[in-house]
C-alpha positions in Angstrom: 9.5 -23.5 15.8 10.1 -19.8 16.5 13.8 -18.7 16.5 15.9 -18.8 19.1 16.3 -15.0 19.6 12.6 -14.7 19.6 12.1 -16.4 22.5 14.8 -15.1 24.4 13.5 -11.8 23.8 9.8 -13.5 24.8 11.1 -14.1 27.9 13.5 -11.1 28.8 10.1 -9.0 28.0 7.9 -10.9 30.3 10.8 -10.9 33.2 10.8 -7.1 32.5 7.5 -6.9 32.8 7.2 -5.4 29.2 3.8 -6.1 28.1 4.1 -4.2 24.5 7.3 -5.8 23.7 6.3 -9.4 24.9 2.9 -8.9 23.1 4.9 -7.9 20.3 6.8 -10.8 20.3 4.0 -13.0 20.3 2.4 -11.7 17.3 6.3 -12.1 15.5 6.4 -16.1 16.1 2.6 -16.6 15.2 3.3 -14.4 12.0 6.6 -16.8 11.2 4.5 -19.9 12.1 1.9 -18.9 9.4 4.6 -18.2 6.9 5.9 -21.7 7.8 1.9 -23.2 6.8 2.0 -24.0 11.0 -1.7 -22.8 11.0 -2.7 -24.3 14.4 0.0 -23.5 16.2 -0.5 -20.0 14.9 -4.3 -20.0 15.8 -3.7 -20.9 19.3 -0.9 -18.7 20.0 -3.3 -16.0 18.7 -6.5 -17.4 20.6 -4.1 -17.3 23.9 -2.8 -13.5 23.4 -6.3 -12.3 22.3 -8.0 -13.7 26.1 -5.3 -13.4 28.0 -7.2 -11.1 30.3 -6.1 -7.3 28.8 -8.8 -5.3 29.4 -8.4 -3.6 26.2 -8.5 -6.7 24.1 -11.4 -8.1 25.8 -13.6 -4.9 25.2 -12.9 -5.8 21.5 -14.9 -7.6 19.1 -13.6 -11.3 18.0 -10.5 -11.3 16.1 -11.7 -14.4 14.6 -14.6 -12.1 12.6 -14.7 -12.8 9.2 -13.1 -9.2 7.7 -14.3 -10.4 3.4 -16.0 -7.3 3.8 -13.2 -4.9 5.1 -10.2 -5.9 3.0 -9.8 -7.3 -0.5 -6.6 -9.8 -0.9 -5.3 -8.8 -4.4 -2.3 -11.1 -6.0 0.5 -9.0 -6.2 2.0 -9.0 -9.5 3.7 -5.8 -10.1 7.5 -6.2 -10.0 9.6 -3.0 -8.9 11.7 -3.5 -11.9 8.5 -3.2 -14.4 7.6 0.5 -12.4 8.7 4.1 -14.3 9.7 5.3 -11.0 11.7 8.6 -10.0 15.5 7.5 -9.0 15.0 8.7 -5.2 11.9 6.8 -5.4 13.0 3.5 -6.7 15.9 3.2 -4.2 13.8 4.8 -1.3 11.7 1.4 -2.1 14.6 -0.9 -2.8 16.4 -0.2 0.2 12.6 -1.4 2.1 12.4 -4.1 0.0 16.3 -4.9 1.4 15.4 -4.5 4.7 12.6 -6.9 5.1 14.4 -9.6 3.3 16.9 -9.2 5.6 15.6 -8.7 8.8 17.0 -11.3 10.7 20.2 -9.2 10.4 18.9 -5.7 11.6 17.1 -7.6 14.6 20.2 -9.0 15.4 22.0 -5.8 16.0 18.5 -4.4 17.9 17.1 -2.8 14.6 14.0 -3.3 13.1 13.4 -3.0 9.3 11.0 0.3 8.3 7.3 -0.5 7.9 5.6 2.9 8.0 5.1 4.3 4.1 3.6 7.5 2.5 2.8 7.9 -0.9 2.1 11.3 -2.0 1.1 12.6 -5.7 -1.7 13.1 -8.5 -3.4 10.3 -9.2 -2.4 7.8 -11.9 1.5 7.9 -11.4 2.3 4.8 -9.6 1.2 4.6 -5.8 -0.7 1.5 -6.1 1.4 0.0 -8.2 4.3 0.7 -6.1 2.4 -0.2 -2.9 1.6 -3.8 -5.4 5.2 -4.4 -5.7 6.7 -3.9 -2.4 4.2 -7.1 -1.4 5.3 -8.9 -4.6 9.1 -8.0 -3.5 8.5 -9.2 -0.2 6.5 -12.1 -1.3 4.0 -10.9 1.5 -0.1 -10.9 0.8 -1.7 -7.7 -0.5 -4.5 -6.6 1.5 -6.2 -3.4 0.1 -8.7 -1.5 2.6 -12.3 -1.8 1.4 -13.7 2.1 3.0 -17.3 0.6 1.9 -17.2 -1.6 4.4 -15.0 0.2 6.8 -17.3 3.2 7.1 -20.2 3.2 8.7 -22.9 6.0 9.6 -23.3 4.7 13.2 -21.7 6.2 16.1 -18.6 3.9 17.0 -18.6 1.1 14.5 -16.4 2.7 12.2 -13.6 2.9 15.2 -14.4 -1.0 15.5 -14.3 -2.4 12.2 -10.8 -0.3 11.8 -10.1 -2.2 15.2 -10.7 -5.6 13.5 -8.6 -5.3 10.6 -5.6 -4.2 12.9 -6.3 -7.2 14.7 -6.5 -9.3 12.0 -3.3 -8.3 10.3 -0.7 -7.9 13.4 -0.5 -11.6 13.7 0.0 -12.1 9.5 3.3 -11.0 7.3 1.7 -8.5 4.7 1.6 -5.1 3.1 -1.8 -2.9 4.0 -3.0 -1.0 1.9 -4.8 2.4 2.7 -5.8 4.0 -0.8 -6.9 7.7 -0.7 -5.5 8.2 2.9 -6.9 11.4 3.5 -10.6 9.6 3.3 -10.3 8.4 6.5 -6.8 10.9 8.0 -8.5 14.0 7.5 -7.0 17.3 9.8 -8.7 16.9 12.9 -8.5 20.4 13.1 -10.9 20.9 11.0 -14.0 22.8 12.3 -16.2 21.3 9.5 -15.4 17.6 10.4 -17.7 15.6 13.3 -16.1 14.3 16.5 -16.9 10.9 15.6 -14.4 11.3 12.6 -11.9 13.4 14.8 -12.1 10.1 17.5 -11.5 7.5 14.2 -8.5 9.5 12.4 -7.4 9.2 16.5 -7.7 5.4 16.7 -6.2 4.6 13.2 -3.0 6.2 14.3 -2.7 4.4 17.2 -3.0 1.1 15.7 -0.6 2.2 12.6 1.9 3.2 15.7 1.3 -0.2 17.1 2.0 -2.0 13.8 4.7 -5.0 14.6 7.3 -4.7 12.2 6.5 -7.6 10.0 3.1 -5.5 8.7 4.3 -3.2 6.1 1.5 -0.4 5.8 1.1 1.8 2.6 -0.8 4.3 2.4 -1.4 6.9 -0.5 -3.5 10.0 -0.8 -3.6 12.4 -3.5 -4.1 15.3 -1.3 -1.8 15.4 1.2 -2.7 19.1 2.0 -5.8 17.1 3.9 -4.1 14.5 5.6 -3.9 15.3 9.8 -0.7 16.9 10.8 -0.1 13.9 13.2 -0.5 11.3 10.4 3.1 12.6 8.5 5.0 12.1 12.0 3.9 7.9 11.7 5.7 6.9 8.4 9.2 6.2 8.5 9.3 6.8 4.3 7.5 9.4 2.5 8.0 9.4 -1.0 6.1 11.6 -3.3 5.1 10.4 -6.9 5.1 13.2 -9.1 3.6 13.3 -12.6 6.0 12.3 -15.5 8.4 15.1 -17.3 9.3 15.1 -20.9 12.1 12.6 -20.8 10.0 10.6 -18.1 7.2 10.6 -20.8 9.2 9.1 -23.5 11.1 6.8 -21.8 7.9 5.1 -20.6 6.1 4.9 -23.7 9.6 3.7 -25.7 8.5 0.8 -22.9 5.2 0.5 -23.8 6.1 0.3 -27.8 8.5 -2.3 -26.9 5.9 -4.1 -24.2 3.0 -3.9 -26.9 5.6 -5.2 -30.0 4.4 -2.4 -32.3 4.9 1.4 -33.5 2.2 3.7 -31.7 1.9 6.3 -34.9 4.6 9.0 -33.7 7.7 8.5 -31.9 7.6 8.2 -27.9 9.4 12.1 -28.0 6.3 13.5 -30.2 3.3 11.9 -28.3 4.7 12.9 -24.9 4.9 16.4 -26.1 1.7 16.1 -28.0 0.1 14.2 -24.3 2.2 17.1 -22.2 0.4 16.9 -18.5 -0.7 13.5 -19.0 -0.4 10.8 -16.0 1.8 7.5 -16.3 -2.3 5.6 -16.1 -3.3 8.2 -18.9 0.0 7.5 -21.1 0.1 3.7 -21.0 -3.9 3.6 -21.5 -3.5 6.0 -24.7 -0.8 3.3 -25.8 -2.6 0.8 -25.3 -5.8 2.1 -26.7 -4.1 2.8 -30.3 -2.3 -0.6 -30.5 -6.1 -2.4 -29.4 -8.1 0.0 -32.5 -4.8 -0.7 -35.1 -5.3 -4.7 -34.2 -9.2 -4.6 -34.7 -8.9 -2.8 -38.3 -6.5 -5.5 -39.5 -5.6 -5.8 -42.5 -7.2 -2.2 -43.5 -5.4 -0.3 -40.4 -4.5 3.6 -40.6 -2.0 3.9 -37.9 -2.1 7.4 -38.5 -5.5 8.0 -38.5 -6.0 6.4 -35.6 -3.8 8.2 -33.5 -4.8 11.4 -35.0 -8.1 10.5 -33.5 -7.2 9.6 -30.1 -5.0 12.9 -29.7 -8.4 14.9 -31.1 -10.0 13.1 -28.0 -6.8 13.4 -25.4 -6.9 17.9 -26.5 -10.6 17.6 -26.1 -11.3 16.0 -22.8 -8.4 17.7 -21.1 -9.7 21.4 -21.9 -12.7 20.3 -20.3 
């Protein structure tokens, strides 16, 4: 059953006449009865809410549509610990992390944990990895936004399939995930962009601003420069993942070497100087990739030919 502070709050909201907060409420207890496997008690809870004569909701598509086509569920497995993060950056999420697990305790004092993130940075250097292991932290599901089957060349049915994954989240505990933000953010401002995508980046913040606390939403971009000034104000944490320095760059492949149980050719202070500019994606699949060519040339393996090789290929590529 839902908490005892929940549904004194249930009903202080409806004598109040508060129809946010008590709708709010509502979509708390059937996101703890789901936790708690109580799936038809959630279901009806959220069948009463979702035809409970709003206007607004009944102008809506079913929330009960399928939505295989607008998210993909991924099994978080990144933990927060196994991340080469930045020191504001790893406490930034730790103190998130904290706050969920112990949001019983803010709500009692009339706070509500942070659920609004930002991830900001060149690609490769840990957004969806860190966006992975908040869920994993939380032990919340992962849902990713598919944009293949969120946008849509007809007028209006992009704003409604975004509708109906809102819909479909606010009554589940989870971390959503927007990936390359500024696809579907973009500056309204901008005189080049249509007014169908000025009216969708307006309906995706709404909903974002109408999260319940419970959803955790991440979103990264890699051009924040593009994002809509109005989309910054929404997240309560912005944290920007910058590429790796020097001591940044060995410290993470030292890890690797010890992760993959074997030398890499040069030590982890040489290749990061020789890989200077590379991404934490780039420096973990160059590891990898000399400890996978060393493994297949057993027993006649040139470590040192090998990673000659790949650094030939690393100077080549990136003065393309």
């Amino acid at each position: 059953m839902a908490r005892s502070d929940l549904l004194i709050d249930l009903v202080d909201a409806q004598r109040r006449g508060d129809g946010s907060r008590f709708r709010l409420l509502v979509e708390t207890i059937i996101a703890e009865e789901r936790s708690n496997q109580h799936h038809l008690v959630a279901d009806r809870l959220s069948e009463l809410i979702t035809t409970s004569g709003s206007t607004e909701l009944l102008a809506r598509d079913d929330s009960a549509r399928p939505v295989a086509d607008l998210l993909h569920e991924v099994v978080p497995r990144r933990r927060l610990s196994a991340l080469q993060l930045d020191g504001h950056v790893a406490a930034a999420a730790g103190e998130l992390i904290e706050e969920h697990h112990r949001a019983e305790l803010l709500r009692s004092h009339g706070i509500e944990p942070r659920n609004r993130v930002l991830l900001e940075g060149p690609p490769g250097n840990g957004k969806t990895s860190l966006a992975e292991a908040i869920a994993a932290e939380c032990m919340l599901p992962f849902y990713a936004v598919r944009y293949e089957g969120i946008v849509s060349s007809f007028l209006g049915e992009t704003t409604s399939r975004l509708d109906h994954v809102f819909e479909f989240v606010r009554t589940r505990r989870c971390v959503l995930f927007f990936d390359e933000f500024d696809t579907i953010a973009k500056e309204r401002a901008d005189n080049h962009e249509t007014g169908e995508i000025k009216r969708v980046v307006s309906t995706l913040l709404l909903q974002i601003d109408r999260l319940p606390p419970h959803v955790i939403v991440v979103c990264a971009t890699n051009h924040g420069e593009l994002l809509d000034r109005a989309a910054w104000r929404r997240f309560q944490l912005r944290l920007a993942l910058e590429a790796p320095s020097r001591a940044e760059a060995t410290a993470f492949l030292e890890s690797m070497r010890a992760r993959l149980g074997g030398d890499l050719g040069l030590a982890p202070r040489t290749l990061a100087d020789r890989l200077k500019g590379a991404s934490y994606a780039e420096l973990e699949q160059f590891a990898q990739d000399i400890r996978r060519r060393y493994v297949l040339a057993l027993p006649d393996s040139d470590l040192g030919g090998i990673v000659r090789t790949r650094l030939e290929q690393w100077r080549s590529q990136a003065h393309q």
